[in-house]
PDB file of N, CA, C, O and CB in Angstrom:
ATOM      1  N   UNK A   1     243.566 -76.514-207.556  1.00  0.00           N
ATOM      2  CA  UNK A   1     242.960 -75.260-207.952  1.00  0.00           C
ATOM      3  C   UNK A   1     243.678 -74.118-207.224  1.00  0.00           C
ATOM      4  O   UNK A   1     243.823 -74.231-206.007  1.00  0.00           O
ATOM      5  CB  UNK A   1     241.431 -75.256-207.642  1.00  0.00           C
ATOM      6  N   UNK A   2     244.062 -73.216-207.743  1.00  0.00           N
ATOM      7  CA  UNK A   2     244.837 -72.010-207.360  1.00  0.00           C
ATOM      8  C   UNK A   2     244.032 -70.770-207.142  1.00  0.00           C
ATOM      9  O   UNK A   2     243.975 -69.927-208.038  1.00  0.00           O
ATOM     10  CB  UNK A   2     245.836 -71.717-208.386  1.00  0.00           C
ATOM     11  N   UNK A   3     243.376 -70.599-205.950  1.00  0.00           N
ATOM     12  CA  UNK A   3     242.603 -70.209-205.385  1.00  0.00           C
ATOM     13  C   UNK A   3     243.031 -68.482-205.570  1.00  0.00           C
ATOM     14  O   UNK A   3     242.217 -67.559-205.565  1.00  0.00           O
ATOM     15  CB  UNK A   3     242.543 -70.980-204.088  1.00  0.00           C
ATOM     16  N   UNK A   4     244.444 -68.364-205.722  1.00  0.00           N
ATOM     17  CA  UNK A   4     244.868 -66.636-206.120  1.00  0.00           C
ATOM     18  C   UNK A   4     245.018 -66.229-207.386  1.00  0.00           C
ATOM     19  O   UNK A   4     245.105 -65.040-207.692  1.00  0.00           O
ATOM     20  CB  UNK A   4     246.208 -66.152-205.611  1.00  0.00           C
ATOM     21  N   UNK A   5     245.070 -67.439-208.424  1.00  0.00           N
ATOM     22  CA  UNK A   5     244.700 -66.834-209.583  1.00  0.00           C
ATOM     23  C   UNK A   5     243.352 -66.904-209.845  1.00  0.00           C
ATOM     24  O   UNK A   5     243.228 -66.145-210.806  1.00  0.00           O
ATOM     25  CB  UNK A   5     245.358 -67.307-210.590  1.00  0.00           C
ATOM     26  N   UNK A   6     242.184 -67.381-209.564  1.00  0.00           N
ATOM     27  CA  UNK A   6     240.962 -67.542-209.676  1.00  0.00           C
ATOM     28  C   UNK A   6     239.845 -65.649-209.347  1.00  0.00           C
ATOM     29  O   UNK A   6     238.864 -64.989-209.689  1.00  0.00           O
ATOM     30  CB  UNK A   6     240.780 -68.963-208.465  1.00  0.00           C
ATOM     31  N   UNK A   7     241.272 -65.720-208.289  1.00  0.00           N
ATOM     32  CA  UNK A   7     240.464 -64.263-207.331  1.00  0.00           C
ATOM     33  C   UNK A   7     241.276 -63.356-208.611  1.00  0.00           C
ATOM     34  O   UNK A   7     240.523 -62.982-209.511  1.00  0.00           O
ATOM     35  CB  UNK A   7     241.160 -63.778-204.979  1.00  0.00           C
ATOM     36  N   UNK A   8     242.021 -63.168-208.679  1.00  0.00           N
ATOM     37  CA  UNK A   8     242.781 -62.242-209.493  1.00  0.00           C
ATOM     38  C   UNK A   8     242.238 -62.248-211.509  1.00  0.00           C
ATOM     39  O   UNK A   8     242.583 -61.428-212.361  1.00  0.00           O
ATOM     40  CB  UNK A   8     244.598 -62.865-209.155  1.00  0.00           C
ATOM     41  N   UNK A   9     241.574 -63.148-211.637  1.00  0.00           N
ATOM     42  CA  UNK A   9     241.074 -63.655-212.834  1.00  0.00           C
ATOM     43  C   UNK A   9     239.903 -62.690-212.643  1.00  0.00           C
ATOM     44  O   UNK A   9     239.714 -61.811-213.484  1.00  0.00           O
ATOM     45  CB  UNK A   9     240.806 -65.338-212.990  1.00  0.00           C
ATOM     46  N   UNK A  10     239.061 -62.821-211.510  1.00  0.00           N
ATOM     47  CA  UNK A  10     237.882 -62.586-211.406  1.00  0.00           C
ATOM     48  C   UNK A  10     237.677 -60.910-210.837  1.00  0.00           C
ATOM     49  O   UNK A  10     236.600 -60.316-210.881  1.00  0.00           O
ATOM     50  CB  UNK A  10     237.348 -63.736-210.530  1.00  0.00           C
ATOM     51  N   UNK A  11     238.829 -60.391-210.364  1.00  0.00           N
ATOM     52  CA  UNK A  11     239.085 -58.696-210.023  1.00  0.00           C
ATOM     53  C   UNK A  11     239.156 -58.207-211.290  1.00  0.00           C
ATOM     54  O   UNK A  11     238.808 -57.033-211.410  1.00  0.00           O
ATOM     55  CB  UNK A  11     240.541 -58.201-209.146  1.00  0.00           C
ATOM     56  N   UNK A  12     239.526 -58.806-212.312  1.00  0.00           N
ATOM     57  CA  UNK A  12     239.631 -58.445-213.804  1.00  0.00           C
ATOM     58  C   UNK A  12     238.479 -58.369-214.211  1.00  0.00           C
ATOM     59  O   UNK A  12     237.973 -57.247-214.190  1.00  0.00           O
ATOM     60  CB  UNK A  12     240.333 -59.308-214.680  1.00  0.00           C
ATOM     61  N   UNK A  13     237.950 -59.112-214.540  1.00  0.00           N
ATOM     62  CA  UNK A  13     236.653 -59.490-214.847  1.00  0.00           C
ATOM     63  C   UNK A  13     235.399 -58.316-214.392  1.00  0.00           C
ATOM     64  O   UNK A  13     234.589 -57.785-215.152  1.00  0.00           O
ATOM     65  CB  UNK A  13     236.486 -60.907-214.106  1.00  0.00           C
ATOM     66  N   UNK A  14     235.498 -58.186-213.384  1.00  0.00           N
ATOM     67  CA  UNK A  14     234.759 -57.126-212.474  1.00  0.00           C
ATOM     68  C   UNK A  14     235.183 -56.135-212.622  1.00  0.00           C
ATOM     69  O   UNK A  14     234.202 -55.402-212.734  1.00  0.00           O
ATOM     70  CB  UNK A  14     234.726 -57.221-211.190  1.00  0.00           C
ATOM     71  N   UNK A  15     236.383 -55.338-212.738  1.00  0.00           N
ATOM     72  CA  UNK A  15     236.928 -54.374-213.144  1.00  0.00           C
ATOM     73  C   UNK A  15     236.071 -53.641-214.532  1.00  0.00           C
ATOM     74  O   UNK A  15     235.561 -52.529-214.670  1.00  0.00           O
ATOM     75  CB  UNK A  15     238.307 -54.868-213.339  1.00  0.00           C
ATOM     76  N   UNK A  16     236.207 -55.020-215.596  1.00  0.00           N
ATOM     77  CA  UNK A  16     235.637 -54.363-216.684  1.00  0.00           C
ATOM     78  C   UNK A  16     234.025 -54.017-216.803  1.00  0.00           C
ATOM     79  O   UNK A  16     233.482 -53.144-217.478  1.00  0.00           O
ATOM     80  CB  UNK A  16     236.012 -55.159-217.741  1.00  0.00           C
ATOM     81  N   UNK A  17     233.367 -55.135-215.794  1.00  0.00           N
ATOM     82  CA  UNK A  17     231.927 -54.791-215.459  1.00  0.00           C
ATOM     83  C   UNK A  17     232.044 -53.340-215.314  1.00  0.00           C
ATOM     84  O   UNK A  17     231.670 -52.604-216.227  1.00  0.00           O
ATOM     85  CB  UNK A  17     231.299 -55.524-214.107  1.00  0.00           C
ATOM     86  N   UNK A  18     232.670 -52.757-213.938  1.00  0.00           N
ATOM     87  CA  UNK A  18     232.553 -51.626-213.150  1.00  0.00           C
ATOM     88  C   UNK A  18     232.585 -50.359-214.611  1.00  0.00           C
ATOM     89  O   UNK A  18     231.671 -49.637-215.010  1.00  0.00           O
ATOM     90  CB  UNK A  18     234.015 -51.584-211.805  1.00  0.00           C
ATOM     91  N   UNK A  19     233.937 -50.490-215.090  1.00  0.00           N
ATOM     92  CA  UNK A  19     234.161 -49.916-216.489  1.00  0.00           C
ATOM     93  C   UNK A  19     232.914 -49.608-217.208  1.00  0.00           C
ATOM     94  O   UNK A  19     232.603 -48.417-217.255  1.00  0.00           O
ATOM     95  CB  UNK A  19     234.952 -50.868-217.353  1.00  0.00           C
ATOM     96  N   UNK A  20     232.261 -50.339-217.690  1.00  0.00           N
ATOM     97  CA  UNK A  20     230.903 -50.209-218.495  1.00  0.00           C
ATOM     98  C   UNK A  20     229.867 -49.890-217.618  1.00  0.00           C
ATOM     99  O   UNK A  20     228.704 -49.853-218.019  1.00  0.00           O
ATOM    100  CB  UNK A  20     230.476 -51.487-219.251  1.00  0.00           C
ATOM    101  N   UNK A  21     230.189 -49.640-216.392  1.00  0.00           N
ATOM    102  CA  UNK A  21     228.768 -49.275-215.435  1.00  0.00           C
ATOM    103  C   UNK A  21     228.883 -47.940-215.191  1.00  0.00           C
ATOM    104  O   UNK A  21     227.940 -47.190-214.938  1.00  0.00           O
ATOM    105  CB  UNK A  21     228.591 -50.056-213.893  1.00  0.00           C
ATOM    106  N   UNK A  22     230.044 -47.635-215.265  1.00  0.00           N
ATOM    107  CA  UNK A  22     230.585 -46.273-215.087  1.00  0.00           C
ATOM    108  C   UNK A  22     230.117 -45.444-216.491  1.00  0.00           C
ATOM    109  O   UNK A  22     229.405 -44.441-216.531  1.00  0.00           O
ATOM    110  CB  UNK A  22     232.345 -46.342-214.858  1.00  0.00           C
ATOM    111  N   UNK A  23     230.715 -46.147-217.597  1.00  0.00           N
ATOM    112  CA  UNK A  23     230.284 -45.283-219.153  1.00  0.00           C
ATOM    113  C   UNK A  23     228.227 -45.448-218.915  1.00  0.00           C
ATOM    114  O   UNK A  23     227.651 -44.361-218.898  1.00  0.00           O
ATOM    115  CB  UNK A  23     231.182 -46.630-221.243  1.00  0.00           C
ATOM    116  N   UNK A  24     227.551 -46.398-218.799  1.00  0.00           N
ATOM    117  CA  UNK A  24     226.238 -46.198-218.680  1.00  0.00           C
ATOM    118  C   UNK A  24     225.759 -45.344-218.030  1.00  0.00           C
ATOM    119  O   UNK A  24     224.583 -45.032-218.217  1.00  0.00           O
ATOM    120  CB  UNK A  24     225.734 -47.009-218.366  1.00  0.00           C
ATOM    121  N   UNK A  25     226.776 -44.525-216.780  1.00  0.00           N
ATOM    122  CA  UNK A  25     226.403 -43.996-215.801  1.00  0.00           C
ATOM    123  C   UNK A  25     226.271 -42.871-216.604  1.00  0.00           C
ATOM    124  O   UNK A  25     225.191 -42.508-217.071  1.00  0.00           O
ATOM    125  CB  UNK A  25     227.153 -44.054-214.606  1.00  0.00           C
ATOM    126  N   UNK A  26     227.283 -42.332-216.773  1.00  0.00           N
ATOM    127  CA  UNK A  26     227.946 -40.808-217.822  1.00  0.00           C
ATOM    128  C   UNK A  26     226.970 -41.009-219.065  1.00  0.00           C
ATOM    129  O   UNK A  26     226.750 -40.056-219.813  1.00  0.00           O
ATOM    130  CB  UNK A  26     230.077 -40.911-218.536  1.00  0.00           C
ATOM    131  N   UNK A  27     226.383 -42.264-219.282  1.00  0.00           N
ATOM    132  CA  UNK A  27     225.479 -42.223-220.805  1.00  0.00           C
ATOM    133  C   UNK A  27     224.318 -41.116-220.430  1.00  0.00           C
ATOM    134  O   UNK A  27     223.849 -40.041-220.804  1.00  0.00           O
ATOM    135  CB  UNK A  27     224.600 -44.027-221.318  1.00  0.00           C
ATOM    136  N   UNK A  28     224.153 -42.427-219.145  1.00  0.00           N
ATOM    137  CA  UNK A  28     222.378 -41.814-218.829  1.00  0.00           C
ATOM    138  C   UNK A  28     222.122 -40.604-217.859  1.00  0.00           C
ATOM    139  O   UNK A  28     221.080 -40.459-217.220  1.00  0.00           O
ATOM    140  CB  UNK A  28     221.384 -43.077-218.012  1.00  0.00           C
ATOM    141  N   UNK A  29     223.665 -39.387-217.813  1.00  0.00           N
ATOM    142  CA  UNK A  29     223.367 -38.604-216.950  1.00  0.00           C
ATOM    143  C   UNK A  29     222.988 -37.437-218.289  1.00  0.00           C
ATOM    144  O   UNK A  29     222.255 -36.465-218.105  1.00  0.00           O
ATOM    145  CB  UNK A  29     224.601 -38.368-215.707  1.00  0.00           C
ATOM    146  N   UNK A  30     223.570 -37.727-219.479  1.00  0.00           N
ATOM    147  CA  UNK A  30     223.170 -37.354-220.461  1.00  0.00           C
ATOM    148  C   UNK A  30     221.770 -37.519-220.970  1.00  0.00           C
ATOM    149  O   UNK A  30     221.605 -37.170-222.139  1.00  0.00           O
ATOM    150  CB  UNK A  30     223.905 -37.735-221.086  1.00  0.00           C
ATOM    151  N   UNK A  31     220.922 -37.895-220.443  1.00  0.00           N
ATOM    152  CA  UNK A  31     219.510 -37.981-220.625  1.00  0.00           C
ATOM    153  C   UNK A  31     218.422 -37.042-220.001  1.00  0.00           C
ATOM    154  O   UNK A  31     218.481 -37.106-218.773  1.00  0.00           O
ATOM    155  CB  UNK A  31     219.228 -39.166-220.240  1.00  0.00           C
ATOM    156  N   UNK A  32     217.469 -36.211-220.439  1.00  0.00           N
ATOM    157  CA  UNK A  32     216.830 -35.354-220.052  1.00  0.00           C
ATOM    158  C   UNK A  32     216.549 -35.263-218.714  1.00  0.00           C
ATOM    159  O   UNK A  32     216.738 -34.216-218.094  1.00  0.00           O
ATOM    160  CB  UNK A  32     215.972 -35.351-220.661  1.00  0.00           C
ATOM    161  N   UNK A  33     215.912 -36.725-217.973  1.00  0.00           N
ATOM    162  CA  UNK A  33     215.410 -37.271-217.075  1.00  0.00           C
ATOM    163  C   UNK A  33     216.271 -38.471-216.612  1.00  0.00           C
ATOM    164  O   UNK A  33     215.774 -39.589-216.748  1.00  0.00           O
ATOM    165  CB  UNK A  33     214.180 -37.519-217.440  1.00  0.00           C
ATOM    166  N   UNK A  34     217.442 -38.363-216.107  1.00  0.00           N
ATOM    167  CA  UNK A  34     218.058 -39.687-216.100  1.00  0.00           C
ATOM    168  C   UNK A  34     217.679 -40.668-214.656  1.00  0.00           C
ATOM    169  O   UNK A  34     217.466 -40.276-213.509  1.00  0.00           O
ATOM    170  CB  UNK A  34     219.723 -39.388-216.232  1.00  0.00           C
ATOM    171  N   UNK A  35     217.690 -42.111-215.223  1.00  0.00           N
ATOM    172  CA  UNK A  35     217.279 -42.600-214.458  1.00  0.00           C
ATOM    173  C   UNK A  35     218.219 -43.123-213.078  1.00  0.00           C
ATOM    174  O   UNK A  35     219.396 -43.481-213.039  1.00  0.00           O
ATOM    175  CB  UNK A  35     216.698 -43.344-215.162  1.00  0.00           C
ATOM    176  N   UNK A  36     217.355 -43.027-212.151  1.00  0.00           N
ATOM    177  CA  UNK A  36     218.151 -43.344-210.568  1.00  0.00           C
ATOM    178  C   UNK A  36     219.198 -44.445-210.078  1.00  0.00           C
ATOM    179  O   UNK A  36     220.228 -44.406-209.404  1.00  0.00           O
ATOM    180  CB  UNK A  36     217.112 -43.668-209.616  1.00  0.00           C
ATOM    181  N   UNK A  37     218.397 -45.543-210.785  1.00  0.00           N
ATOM    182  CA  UNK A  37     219.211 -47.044-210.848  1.00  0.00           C
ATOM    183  C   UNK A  37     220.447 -47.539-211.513  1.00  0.00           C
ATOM    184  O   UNK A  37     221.098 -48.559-211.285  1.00  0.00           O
ATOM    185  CB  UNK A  37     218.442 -47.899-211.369  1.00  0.00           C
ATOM    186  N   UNK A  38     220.712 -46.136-212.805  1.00  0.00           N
ATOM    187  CA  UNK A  38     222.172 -46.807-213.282  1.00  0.00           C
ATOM    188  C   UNK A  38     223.402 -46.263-212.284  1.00  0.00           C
ATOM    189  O   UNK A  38     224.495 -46.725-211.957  1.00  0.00           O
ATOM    190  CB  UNK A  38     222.576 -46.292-215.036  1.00  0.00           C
ATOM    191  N   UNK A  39     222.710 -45.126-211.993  1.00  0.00           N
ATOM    192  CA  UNK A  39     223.960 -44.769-210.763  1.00  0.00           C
ATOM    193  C   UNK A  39     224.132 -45.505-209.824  1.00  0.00           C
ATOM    194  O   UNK A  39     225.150 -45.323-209.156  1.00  0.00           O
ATOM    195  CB  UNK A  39     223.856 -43.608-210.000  1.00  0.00           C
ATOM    196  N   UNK A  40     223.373 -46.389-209.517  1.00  0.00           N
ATOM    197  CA  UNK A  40     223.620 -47.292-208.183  1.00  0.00           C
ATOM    198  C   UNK A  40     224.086 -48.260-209.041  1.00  0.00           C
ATOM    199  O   UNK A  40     225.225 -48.493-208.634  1.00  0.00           O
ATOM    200  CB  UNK A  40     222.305 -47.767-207.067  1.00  0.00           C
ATOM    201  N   UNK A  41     223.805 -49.142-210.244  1.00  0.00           N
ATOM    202  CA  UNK A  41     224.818 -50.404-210.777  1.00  0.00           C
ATOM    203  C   UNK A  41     226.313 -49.970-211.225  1.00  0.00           C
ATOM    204  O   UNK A  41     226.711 -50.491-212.266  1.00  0.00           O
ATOM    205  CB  UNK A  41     224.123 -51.155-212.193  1.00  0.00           C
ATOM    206  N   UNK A  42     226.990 -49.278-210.709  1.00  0.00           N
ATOM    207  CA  UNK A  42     228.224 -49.459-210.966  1.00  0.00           C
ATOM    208  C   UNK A  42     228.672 -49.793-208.977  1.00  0.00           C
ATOM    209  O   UNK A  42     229.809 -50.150-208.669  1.00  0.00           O
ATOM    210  CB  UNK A  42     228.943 -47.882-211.993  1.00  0.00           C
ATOM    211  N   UNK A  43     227.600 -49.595-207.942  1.00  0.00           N
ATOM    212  CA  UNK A  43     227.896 -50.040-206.444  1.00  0.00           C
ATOM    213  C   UNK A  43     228.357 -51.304-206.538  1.00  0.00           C
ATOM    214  O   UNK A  43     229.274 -51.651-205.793  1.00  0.00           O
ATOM    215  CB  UNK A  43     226.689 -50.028-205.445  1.00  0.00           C
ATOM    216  N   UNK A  44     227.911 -52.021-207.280  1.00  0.00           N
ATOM    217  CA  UNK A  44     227.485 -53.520-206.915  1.00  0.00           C
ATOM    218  C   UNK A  44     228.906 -54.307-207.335  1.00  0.00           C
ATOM    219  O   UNK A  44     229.389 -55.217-206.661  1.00  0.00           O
ATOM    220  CB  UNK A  44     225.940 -54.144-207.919  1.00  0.00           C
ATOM    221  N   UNK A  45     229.675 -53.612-208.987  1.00  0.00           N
ATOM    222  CA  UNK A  45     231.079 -54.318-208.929  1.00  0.00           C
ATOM    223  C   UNK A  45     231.863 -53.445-207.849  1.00  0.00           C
ATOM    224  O   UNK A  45     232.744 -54.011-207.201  1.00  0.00           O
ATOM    225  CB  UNK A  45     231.928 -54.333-210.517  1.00  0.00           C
ATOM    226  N   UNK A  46     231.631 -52.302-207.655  1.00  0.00           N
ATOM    227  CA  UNK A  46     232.851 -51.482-206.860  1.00  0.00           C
ATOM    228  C   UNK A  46     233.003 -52.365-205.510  1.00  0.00           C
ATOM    229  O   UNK A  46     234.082 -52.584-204.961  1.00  0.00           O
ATOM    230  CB  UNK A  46     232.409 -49.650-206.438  1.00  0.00           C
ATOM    231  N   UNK A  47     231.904 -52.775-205.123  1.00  0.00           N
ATOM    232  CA  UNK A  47     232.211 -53.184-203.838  1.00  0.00           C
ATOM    233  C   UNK A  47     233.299 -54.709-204.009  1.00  0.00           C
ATOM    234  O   UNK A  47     234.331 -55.143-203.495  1.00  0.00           O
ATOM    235  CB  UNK A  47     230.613 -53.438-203.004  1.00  0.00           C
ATOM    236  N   UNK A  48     232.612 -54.996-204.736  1.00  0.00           N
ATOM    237  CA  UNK A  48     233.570 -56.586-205.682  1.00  0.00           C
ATOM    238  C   UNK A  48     234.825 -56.389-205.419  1.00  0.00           C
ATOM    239  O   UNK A  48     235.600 -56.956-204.648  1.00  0.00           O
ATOM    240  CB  UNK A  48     233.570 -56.756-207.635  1.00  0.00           C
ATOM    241  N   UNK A  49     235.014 -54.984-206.595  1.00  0.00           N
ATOM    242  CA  UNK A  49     236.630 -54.858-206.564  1.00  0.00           C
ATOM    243  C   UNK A  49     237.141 -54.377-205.093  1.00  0.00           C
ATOM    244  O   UNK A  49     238.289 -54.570-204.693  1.00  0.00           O
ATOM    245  CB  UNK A  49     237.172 -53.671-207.759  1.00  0.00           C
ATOM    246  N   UNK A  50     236.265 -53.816-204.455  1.00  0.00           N
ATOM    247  CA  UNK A  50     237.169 -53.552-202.827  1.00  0.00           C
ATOM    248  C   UNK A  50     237.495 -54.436-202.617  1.00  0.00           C
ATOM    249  O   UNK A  50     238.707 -54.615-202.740  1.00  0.00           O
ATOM    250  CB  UNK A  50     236.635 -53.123-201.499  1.00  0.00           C
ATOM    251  N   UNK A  51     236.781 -55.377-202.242  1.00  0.00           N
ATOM    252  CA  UNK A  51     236.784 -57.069-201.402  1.00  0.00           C
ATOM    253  C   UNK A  51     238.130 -57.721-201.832  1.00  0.00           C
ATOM    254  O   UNK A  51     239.088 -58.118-201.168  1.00  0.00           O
ATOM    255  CB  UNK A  51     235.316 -58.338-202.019  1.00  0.00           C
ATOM    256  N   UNK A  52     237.837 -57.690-203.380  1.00  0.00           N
ATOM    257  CA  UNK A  52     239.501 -58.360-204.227  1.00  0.00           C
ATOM    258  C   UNK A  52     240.512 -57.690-203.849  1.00  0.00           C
ATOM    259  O   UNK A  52     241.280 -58.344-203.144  1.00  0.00           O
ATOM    260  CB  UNK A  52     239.717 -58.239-205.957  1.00  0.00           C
ATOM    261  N   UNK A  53     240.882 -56.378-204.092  1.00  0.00           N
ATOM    262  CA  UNK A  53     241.532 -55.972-204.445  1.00  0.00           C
ATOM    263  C   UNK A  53     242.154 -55.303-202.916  1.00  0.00           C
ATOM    264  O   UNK A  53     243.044 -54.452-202.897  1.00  0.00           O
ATOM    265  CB  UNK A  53     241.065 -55.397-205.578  1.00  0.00           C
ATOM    266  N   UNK A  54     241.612 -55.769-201.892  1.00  0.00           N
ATOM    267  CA  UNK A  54     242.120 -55.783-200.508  1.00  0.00           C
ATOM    268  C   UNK A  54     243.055 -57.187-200.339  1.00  0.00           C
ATOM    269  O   UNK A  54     244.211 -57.360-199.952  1.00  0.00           O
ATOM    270  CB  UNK A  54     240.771 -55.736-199.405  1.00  0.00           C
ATOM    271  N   UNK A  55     241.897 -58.194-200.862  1.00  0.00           N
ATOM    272  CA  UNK A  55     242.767 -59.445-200.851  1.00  0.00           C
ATOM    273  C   UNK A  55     244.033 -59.515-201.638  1.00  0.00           C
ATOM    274  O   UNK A  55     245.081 -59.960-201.171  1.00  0.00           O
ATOM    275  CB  UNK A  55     242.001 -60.526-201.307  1.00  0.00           C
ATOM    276  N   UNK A  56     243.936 -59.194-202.486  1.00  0.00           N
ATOM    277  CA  UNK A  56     245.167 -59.194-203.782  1.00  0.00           C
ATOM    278  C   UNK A  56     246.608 -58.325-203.062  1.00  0.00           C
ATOM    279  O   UNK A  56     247.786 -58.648-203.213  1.00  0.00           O
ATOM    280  CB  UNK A  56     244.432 -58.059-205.531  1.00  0.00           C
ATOM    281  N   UNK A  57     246.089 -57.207-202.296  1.00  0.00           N
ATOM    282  CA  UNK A  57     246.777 -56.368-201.629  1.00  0.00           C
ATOM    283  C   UNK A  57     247.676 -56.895-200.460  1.00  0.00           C
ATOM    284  O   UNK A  57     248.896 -56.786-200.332  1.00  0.00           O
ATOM    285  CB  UNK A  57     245.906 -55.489-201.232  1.00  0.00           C
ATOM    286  N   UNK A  58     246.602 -57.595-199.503  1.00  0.00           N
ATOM    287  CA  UNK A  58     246.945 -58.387-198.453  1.00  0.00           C
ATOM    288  C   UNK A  58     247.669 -60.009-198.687  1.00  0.00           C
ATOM    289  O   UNK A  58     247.950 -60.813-197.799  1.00  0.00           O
ATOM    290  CB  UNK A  58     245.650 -58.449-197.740  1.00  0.00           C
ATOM    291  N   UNK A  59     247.845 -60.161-200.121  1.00  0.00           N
ATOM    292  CA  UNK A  59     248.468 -61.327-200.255  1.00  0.00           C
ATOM    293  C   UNK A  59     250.033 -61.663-200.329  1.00  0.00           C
ATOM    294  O   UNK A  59     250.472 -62.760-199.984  1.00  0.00           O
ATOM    295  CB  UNK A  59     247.951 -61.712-201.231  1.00  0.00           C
ATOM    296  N   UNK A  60     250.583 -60.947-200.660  1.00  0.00           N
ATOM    297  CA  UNK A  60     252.303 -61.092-200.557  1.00  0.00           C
ATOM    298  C   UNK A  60     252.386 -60.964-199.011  1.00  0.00           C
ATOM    299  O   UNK A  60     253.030 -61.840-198.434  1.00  0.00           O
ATOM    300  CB  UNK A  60     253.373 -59.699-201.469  1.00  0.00           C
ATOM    301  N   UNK A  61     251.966 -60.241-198.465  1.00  0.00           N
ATOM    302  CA  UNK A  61     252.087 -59.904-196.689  1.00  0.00           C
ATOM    303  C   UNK A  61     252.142 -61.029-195.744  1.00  0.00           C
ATOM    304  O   UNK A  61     252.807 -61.319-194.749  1.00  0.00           O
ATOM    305  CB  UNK A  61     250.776 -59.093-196.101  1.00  0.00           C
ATOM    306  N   UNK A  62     250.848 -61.742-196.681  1.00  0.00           N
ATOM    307  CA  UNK A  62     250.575 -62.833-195.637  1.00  0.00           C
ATOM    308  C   UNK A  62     251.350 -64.418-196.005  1.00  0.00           C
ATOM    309  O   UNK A  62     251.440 -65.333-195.186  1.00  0.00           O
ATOM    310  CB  UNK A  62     248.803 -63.008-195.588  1.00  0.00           C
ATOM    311  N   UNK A  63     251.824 -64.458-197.321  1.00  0.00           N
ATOM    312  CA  UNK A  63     253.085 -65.422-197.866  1.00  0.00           C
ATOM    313  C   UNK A  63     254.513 -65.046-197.222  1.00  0.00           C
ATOM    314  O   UNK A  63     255.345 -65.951-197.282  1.00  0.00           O
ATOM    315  CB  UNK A  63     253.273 -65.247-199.601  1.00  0.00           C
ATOM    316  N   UNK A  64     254.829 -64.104-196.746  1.00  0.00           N
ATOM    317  CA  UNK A  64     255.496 -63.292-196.252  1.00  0.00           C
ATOM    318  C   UNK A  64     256.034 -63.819-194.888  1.00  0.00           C
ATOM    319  O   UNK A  64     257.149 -63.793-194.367  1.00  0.00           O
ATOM    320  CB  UNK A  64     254.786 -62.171-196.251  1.00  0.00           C
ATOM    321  N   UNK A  65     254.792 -64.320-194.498  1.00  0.00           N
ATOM    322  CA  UNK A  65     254.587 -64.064-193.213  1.00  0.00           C
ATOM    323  C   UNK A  65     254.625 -65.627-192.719  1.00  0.00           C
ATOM    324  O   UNK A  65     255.066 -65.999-191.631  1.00  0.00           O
ATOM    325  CB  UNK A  65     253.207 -63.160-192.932  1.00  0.00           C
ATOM    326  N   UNK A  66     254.006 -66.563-193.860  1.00  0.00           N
ATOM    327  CA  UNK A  66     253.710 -67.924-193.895  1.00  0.00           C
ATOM    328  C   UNK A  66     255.257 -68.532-193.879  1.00  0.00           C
ATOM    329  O   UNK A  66     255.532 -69.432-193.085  1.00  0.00           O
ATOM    330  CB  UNK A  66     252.730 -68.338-195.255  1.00  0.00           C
ATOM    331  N   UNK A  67     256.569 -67.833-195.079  1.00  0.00           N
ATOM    332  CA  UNK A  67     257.579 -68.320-195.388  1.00  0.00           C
ATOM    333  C   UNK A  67     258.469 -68.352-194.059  1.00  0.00           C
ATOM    334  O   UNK A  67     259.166 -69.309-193.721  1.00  0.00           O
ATOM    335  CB  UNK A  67     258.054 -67.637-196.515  1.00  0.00           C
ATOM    336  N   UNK A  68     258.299 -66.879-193.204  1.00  0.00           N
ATOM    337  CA  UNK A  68     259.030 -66.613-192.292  1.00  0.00           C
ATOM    338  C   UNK A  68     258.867 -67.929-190.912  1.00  0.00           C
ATOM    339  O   UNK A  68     259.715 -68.585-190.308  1.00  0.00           O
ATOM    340  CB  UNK A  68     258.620 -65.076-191.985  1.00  0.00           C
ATOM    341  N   UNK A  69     257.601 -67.881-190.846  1.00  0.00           N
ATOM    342  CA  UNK A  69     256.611 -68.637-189.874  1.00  0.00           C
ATOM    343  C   UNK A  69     257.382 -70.246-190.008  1.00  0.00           C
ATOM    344  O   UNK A  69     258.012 -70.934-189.205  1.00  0.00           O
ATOM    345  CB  UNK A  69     254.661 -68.556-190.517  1.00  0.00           C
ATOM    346  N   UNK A  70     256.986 -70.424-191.403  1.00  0.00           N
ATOM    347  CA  UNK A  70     257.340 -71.884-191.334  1.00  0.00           C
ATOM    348  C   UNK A  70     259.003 -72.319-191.733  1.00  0.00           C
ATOM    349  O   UNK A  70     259.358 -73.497-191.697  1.00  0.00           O
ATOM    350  CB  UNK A  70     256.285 -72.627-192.403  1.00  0.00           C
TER     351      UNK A  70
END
């Protein structure tokens, strides 16, 4: 199992969550009274994609580092 395409499969994946949490956001700011909670569900992938997309970042560095090493 290839543990860096799995993560990189799944930053995608979350990406497009975040995407549609973002348009719900902009839906429902368009609403007379908009409600409190869609602005907070686009937190929940963003933080996702930090986590990945640090890892994804930090990954050539540390192959890098493994090739030199060994």
């Amino acid at each position: 199992m290839n543990w860096n395409r799995k993560i990189r499969q799944f930053h995608r994946w979350v990406s497009i969550a975040f995407t549609l949490a973002v348009i719900a956001n902009i839906a429902a700011m368009g609403m007379e009274e908009p409600v409190v909670w869609i602005g907070l569900l686009a937190l929940v992938p963003l933080v996702l994609l930090l986590l990945t997309g640090l890892y994804l970042f930090a990954l050539p560095y540390t192959v890098k580092r493994r090739d030199i090493a060994g």
